[in-house]
C-alpha positions in Angstrom: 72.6 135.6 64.9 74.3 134.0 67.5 77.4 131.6 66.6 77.1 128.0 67.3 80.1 126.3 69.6 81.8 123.7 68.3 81.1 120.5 69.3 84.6 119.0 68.8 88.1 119.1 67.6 89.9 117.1 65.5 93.9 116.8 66.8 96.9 114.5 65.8 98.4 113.2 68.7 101.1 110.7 69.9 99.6 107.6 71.5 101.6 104.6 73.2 99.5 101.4 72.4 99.5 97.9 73.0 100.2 96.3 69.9 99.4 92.4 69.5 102.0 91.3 67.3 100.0 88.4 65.5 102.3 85.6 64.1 100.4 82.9 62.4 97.3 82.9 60.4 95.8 80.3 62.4 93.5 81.6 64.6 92.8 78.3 67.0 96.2 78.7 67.9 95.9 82.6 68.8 93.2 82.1 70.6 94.1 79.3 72.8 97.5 81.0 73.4 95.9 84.2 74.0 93.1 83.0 76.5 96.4 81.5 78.3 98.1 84.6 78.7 94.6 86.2 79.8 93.9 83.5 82.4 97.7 84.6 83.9 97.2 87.8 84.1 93.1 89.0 84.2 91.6 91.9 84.2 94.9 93.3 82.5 94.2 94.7 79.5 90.7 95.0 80.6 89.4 98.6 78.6 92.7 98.8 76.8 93.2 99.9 73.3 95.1 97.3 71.2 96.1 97.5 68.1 96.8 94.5 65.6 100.5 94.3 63.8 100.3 92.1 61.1 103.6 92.2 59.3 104.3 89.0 60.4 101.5 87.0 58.7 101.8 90.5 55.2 103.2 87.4 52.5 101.8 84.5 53.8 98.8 84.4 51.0 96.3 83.9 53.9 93.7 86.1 55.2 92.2 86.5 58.9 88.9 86.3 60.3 88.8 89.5 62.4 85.4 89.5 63.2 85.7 86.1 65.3 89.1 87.7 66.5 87.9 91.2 68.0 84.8 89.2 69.3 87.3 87.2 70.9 89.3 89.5 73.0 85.7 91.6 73.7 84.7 88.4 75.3 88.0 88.4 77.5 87.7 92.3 78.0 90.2 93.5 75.7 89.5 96.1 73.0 90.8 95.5 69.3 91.2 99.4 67.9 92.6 98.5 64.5 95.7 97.3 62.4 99.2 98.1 61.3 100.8 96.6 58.6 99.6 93.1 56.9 98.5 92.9 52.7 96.1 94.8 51.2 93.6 92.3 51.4 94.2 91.2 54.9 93.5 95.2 55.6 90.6 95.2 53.6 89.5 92.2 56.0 90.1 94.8 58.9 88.1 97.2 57.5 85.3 95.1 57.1 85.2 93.7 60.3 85.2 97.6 61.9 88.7 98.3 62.7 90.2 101.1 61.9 93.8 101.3 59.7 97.3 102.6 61.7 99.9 103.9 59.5 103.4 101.8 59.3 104.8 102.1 62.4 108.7 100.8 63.5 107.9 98.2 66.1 110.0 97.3 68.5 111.7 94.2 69.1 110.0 92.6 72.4 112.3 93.1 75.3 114.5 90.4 76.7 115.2 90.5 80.8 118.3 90.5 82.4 118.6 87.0 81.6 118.0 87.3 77.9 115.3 84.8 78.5 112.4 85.9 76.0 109.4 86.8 77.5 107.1 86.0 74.7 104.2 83.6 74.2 105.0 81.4 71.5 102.9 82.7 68.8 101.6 86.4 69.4 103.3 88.9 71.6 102.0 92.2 73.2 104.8 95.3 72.4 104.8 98.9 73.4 105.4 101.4 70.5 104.2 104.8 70.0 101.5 105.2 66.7 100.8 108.7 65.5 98.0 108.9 63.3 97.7 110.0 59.8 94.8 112.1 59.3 95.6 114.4 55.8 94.4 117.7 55.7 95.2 118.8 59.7 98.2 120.2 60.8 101.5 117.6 61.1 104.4 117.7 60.4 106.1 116.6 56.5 108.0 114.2 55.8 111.0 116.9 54.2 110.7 118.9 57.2 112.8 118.5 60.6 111.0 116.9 63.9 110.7 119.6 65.7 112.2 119.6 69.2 110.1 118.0 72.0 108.4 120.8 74.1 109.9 120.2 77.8 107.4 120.7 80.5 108.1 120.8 84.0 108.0 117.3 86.3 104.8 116.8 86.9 104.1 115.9 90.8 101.2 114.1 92.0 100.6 114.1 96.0 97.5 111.7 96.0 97.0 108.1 95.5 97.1 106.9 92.2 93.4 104.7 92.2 92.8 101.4 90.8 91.9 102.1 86.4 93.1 105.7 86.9 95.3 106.8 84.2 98.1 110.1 84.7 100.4 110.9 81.5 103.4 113.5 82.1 103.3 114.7 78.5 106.8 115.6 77.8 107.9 115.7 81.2 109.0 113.4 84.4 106.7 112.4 86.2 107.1 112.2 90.5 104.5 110.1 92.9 104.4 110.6 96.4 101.4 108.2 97.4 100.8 104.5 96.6 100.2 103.5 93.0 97.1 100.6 93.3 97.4 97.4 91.3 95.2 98.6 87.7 96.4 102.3 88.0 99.0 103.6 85.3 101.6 106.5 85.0 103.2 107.1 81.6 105.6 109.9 81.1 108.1 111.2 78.2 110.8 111.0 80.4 111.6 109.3 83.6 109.1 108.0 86.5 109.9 108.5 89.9 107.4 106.6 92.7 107.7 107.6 96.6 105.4 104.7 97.8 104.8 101.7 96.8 104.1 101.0 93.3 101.5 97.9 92.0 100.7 98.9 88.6 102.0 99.8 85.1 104.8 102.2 84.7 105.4 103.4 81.0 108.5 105.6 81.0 109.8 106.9 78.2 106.8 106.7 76.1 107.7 108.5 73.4 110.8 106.6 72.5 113.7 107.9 75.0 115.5 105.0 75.9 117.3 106.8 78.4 114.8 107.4 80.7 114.4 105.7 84.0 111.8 104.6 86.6 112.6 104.8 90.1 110.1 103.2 92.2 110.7 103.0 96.8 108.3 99.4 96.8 108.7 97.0 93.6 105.4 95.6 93.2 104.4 96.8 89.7 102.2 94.5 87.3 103.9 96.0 84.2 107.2 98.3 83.9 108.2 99.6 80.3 110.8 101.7 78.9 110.5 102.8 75.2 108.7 100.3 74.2 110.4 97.4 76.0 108.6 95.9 78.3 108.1 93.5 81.6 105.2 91.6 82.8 105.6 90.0 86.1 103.3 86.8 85.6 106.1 84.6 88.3 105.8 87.6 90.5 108.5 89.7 91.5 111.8 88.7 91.9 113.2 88.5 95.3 115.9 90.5 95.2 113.6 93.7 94.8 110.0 92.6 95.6 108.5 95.5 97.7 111.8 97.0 97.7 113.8 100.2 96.3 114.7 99.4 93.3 115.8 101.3 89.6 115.2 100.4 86.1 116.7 101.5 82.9 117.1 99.8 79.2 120.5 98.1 78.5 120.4 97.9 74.8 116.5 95.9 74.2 117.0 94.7 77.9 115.2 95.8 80.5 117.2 95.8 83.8 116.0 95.7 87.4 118.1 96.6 89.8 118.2 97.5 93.9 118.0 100.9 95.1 120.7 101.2 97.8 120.4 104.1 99.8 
């Protein structure tokens, strides 16, 4: 008899997401704040998994109509994938309305630039942080047991342009670009990012939470740069005193700090 082949697998994994912290129960107010940030920057999150953090709005009694809400942000491209956090019933809503349930997760407080000016929109604000899901019965690891070490990989190194909606992930590694990065292309890597060429889309170093990764990048033109979970979206442009030049960037504290390159 001959044996069948699986089909599929069914893995853990580590996954940095977009999470849209949501602040109020009112949702006129998220909308019309969130269709503002959308009509700054569109086509950003276009095809991008978010995730909903409710801890915000967990005691305040009042439940939230997700089904309006993820047809919302399907009308402006973006793609609710669940929630984390909130009250039991306000989960229960989620479930309801098809999204799926994130364990806990420590977010992140949203970064602050150089400046310390926050970068948030009044009322809801978009945060990197890594979610692991929490499927019982396949392997992970328990909760008495020690992490075990991060498997080091060696630098990954791509030699081709990076193309507009094409995604590369160093996995426990640096990653090293020696061809433009198009605006809508993304590089994330567990440790630091290094671009050769000018570099106009999102640069996630550090996914997996080390904060003392880098990105070094030849031509600043990036739409989004993020360090372990603090992040920077450049809705004024870029400042002057690095646009489409050589330029580092590195956490200071929950600060994320842009600085020339000088050779």
């Amino acid at each position: 008899m001959t044996r069948e082949e699986p089909a599929f697998k069914i893995k853990t994994g580590n996954l940095s997401v977009l999470q849209l912290h949501i602040l109020t129960t009112d949702l006129a107010q998220i909308k019309q704040q969130l269709a503002l940030r959308l009509a700054q920057t569109p086509d950003f999150f276009a095809s991008t998994p978010i995730v909903l953090e409710l801890s915000a709005i967990a005691q305040s009694g009042t439940g939230l109509d997700f089904t309006e809400l993820v047809s919302f942000m399907l009308n402006h491209g973006m793609c609710a994938a669940g929630v984390v956090g909130g009250s039991a019933e306000q989960r229960e809503d989620a479930i309801q309305a098809g999204l799926g349930l994130f364990p806990d997760v420590l977010a992140r407080s949203p970064m602050r630039s150089a400046t310390d000016d926050a970068l948030a929109v009044t009322g809801i604000y978009a945060a990197l942080a890594p979610v692991q899901p929490d499927l019982p019965g396949l392997e992970a690891a328990s909760a008495d047991k020690e992490p075990a070490a991060p498997l080091l990989r060696p630098t990954m190194v791509i030699d081709k342009p990076v193309r507009t909606g094409q995604r590369i992930y160093a996995e426990g590694a640096n990653l090293v670009v020696l061809a433009i990065v198009n605006a809508g292309a993304e590089l994330i890597a567990d440790g630091d990012i290094h671009v050769y060429a000018p570099m106009r889309g999102k640069a996630i170093a550090g996914a997996q939470g080390n904060e003392a990764a880098c990105i070094f990048v030849h031509g600043m033109e990036a739409e989004l740069l993020s360090i372990a979970g603090c992040f920077k979206v450049f809705e004024d442009g870029i400042p002057e005193s690095v646009r489409a030049k050589p330029a580092r960037v590195h956490l200071d504290g929950s600060r994320l700090v842009i600085q020339p390159l000088n050779y």
